[in-house]
C-alpha positions in Angstrom: 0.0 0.0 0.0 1.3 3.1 -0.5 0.8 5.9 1.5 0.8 9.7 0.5 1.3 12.5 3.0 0.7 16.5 2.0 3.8 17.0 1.9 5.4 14.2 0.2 3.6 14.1 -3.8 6.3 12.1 -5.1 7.1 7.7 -5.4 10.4 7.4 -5.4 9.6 3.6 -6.4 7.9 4.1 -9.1 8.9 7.3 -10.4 4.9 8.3 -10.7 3.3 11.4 -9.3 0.6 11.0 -7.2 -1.6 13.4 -5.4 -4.0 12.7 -2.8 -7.2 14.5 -3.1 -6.7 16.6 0.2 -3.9 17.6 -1.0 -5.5 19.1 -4.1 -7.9 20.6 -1.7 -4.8 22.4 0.5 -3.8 24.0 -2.7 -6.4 25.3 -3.8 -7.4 27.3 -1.2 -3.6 28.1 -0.9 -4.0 29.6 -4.9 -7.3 31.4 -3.7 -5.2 33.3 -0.7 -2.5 34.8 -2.9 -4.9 34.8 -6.1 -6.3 38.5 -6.9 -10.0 37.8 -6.6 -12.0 38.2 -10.3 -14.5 40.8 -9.5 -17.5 40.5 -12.2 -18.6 43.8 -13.9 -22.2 44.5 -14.6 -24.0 47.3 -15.8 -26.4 47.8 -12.7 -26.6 51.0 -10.3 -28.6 52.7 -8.1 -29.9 55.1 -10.8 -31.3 51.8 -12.7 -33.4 50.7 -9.8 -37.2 50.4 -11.1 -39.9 53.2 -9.9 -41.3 51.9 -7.1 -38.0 51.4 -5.7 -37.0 54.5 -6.1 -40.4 56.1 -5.0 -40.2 53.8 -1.5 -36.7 55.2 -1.1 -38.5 58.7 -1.4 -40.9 58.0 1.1 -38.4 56.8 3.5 -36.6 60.3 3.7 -37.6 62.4 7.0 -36.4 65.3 6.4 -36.8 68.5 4.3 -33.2 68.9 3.2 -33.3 65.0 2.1 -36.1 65.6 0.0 -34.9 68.7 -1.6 -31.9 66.9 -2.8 -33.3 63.6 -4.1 -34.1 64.7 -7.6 -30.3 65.7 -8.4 -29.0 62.1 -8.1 -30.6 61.9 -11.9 -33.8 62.5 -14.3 -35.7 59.4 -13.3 -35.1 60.5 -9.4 -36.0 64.2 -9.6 -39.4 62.4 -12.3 -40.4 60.5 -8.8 -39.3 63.7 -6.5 -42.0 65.8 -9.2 -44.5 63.4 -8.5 -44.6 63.1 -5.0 -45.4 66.2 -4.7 -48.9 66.4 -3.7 -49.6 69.9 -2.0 -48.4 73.3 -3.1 -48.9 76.0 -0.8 -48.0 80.2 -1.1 -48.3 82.0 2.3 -48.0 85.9 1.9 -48.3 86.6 5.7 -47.6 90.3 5.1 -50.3 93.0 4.8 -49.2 96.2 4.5 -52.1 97.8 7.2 -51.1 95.6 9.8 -48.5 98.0 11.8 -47.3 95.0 13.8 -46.2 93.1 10.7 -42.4 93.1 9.7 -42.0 93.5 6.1 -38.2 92.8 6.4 -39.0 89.1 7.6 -40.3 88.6 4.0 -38.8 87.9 1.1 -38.4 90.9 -1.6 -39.7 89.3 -5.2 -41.5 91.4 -7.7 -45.5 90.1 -8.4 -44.0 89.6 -11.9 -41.4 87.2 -10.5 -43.3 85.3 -8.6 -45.9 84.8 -10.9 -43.3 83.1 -13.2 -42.1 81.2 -10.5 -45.5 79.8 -9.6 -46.3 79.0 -13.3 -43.2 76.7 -13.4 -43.7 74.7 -9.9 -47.1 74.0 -11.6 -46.3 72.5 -14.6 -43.2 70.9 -12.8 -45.5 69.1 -10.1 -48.0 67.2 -12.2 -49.9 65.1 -9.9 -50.8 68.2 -7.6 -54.2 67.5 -5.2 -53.7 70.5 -3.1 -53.1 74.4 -4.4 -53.2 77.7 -2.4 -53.0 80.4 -4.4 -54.4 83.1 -1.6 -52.8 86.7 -2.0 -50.7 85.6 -4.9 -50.1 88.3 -7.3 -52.2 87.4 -11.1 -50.4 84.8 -12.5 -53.1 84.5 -15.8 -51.4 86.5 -17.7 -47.9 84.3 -17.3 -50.0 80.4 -17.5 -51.7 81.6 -20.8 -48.4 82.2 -22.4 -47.3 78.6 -21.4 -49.2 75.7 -23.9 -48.0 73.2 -21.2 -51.1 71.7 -19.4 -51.2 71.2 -15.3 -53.9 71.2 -12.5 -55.9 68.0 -13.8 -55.7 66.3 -10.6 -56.0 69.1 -8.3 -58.6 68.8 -5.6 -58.6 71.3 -3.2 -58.1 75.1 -4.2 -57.7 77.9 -1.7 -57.6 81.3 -3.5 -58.8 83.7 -0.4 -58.1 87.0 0.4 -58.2 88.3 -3.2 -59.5 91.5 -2.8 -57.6 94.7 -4.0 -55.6 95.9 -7.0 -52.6 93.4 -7.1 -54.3 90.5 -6.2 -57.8 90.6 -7.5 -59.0 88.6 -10.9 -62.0 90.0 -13.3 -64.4 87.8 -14.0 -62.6 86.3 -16.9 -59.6 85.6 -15.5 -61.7 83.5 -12.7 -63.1 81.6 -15.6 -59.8 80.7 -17.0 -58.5 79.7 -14.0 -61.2 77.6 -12.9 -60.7 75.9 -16.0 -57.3 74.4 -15.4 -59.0 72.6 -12.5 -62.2 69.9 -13.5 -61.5 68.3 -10.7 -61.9 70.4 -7.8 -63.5 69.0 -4.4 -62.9 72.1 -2.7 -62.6 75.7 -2.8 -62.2 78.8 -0.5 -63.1 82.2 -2.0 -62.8 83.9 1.4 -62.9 87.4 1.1 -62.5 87.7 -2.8 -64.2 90.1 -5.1 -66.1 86.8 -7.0 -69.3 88.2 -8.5 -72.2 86.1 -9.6 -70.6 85.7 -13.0 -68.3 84.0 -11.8 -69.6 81.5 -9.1 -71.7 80.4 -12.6 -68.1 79.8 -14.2 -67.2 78.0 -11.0 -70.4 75.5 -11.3 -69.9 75.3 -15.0 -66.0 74.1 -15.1 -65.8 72.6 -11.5 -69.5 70.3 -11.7 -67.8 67.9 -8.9 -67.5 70.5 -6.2 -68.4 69.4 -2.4 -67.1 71.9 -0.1 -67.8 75.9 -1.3 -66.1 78.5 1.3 -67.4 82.2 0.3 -67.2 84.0 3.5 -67.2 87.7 3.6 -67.7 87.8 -0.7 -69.6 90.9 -0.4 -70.5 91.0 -4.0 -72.3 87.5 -4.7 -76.3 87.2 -5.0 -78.7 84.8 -5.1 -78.6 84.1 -8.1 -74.9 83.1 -8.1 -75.4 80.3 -5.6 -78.0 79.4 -6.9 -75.8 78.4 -10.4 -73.6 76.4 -7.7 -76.3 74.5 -6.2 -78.0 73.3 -9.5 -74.7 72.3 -11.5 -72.8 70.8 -8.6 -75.3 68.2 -7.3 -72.4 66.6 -5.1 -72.4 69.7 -2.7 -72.5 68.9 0.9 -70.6 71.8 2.3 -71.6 75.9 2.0 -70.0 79.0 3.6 -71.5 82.4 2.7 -70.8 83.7 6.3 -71.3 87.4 6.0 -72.5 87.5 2.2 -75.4 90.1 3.7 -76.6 90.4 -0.1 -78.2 86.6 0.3 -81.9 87.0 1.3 -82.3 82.6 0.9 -84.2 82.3 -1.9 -81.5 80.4 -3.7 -82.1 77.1 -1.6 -85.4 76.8 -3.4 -85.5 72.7 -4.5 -81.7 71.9 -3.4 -80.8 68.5 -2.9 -80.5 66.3 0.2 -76.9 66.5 -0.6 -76.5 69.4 1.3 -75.6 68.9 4.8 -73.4 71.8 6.3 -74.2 75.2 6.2 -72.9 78.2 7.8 -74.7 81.4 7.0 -74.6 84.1 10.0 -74.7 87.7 9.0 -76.4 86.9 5.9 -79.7 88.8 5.4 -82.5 85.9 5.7 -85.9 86.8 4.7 -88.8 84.3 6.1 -89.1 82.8 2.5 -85.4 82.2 2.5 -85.4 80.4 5.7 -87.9 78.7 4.6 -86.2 77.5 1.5 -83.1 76.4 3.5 -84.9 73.7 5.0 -87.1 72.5 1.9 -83.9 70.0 1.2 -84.5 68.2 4.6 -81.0 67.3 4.8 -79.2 70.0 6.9 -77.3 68.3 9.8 -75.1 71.3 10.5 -76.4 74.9 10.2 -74.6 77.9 12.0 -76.6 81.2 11.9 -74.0 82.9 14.6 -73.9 86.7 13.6 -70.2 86.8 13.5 -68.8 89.4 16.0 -67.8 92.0 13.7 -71.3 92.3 12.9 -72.7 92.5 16.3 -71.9 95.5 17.3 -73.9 97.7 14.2 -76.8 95.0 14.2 -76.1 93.8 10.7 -77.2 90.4 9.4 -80.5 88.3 9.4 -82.9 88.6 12.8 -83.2 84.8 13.9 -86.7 85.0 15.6 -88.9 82.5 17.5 -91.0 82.2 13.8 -87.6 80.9 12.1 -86.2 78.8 14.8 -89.7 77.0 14.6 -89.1 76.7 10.6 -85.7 75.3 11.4 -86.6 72.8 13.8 -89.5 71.5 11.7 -88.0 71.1 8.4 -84.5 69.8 9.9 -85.0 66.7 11.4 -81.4 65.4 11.0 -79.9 68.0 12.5 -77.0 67.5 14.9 -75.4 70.7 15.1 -77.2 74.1 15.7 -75.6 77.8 16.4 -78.0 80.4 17.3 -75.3 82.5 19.2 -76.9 86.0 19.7 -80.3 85.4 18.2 -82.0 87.7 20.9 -85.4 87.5 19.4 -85.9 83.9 20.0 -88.8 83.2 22.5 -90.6 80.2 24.7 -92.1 78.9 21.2 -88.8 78.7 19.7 -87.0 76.5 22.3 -90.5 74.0 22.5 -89.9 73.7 18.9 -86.6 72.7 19.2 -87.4 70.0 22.3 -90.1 68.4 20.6 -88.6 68.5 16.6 -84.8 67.9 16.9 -84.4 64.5 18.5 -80.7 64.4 16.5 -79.4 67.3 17.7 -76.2 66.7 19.5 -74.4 70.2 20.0 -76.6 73.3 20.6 -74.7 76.9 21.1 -77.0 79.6 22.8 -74.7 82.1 23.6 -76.3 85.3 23.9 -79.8 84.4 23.6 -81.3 86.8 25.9 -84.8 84.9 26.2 -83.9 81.8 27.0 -85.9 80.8 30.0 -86.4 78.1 32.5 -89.6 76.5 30.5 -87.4 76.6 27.6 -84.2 74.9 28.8 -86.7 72.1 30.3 -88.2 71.6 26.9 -84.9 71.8 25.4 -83.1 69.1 27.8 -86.7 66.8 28.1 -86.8 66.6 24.0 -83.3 66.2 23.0 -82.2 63.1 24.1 -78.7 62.8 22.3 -77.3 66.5 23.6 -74.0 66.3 24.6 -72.8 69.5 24.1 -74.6 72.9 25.1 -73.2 76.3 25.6 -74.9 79.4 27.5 -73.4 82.7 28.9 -74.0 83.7 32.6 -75.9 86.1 32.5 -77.2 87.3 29.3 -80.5 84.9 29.9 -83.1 84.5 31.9 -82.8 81.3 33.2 -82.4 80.6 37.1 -79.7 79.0 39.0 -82.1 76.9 39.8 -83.2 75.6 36.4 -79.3 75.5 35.6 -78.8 72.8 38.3 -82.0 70.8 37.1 -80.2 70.7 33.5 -76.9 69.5 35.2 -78.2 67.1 37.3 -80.3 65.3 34.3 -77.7 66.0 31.9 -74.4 65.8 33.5 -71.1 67.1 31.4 -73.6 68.7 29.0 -73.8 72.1 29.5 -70.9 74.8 29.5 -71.4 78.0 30.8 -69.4 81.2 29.9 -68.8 84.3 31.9 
């Protein structure tokens, strides 16, 4: 037999070379130690990942700075950083009458400027579903000049505050810019110079509206909401807080849809109130006269008559604000007790007439309350009947100085 050790290959007897296999096996991995490793080239980087790699990566990122930065790597990283953009918001703080405003913590850039500036962050960001565009300087003039389209898939639209000579749009330039958004959900025209002519632009390009916001747009009829509730038949949601040129007869046959509705300080005539309610499908309605109002006695008089109205043709509602509605008598609150078995939050702030009989009726009828607020002193009711209400309903009622 012969016998082969590592380190002994050779037969002297035979003159044959023989090589165990552990042998072969020691140097091999011998070779591999002093052997410059064979590394294999491919064509493969980060920048070829697919796109929803490179859009997890995106989402992964914390903070601003990251984000800022992840579209220089390459064009298919800055495509994903464009597209994850979902909101787009312009905040001009400043207002020249306020004297405790700093103009210096501002940036300088001329309306023209930034104008140009916004038109190219909208056709950059594509898939958009959230715009404010409140106190920005025109910017019609700048998008019509530019063939590239944008604003398909925005959503929500806040354009408030557009009431003076550098940040006010005519009529036409409303209509084109309702235009570049079919498929708004929501808009706020707070405190713009909107006229009827253009709420009916508004109802004619943006027929999938749900949530209108015109507070304090002094210039708006009737007869332009009345264009937005017969062409948007999706509306739930209506603010024209303060729009004292609304008498109500533009509720005349709307829809169930219709749910919210705040409309304090607007001007209310018994036939209007009387057409808010035809829909049967308010479960939210806040006639507060707001407080800048208060003072000069502007704004619809809520009286006993209309709360009756209300609580008769309402019987979903779940929210009611009749903050400072002095005229409101012992009829009014029986009405509400014996028609408003929904109603869950009830603000009487102010009402001067409230009275004992009336906050029994009130806490005897309206067996879901949770939530009711009354001042001190500007009623009539007693301690007594406060403690009555407290002890029934306990947690219920909140009372302000």
């Amino acid at each position: 037999m012969i016998s082969l050790s590592p380190n002994n290959k050779y037969n002297q007897g035979s003159g044959k070379t023989y090589t165990s296999k552990a042998v072969q096996q020691e140097e091999a991995k011998i070779n591999c130690a002093y052997r410059p490793c064979k590394i294999r080239r491919t064509t493969s980087s980060i920048t070829n990942l697919p796109g929803d790699c490179i859009n997890l990566i995106f989402k992964c990122l914390t903070t601003v700075d990251d984000r800022n930065s992840f579209g220089l790597t390459c064009r298919d990283w800055l495509h994903v950083q464009n597209n994850s953009h979902i909101s787009l918001w312009y905040r001009n703080h400043y207002h020249p009458y306020n004297k405790h405003d700093e103009p210096d913590k501002y940036p300088k850039i001329s309306p023209e400027s930034l104008a140009k500036i916004t038109c190219r962050l909208l056709i950059r960001f594509q898939q958009l579903k959230h715009l404010s565009l409140g106190r920005l300087p025109n910017i019609t003039n700048v998008v019509t000049l530019n063939s590239q389209p944008f604003g398909s898939n925005v959503q929500t639209l806040y354009l408030e505050n557009c009431y003076d000579h550098c940040y006010s749009y005519s009529d036409m330039q409303l209509s084109l810019i309702f235009s570049w958004f079919p498929r708004l959900t929501y808009i706020n025209l707070h405190s713009s110079d909107i006229s009827d002519k253009g709420l009916e632009a508004l109802a004619k390009c943006c027929s999938s509206l749900e949530k209108v916001c015109l507070p304090w747009c002094c210039s708006i009829t009737d007869s332009g909401i009345s264009h937005v509730l017969r062409n948007c038949r999706e509306i739930c949601s209506l603010d024209i807080e303060c729009c004292s040129r609304i008498i109500g007869i533009c509720f005349i046959g709307c829809g169930q849809t219709l749910t919210h509705l705040k409309a304090g300080g607007c001007n209310f005539k018994p036939e209007g109130i009387r057409a808010i309610v035809s829909g049967g499908g308010l479960k939210y309605l806040n006639l507060k006269t707001p407080d800048e109002l208060t003072e000069f006695k502007e704004g619809c008089i809520i009286n006993t008559e209309a709360v009756m109205t209300i609580s008769k043709g309402c019987p979903l509602l779940e929210k009611l604000f009749l903050s400072d509605c002095e005229e409101v008598e012992l009829e009014g609150w029986k009405a509400i007790g014996l028609n408003c078995k929904e109603l869950d939050f009830l603000d009487l702030i102010g009402c001067k007439k409230l009275c004992d009989m009336g906050l029994q009726a009130i806490c005897d009828g309206c067996s879901k309350l949770s939530g009711l607020r009354i001042d001190r002193e500007k009623n009539r009711c007693s301690s007594y009947a406060l403690e009555i209400f407290k002890r029934k309903k306990p947690g219920v009622m909140r009372v302000y100085a």
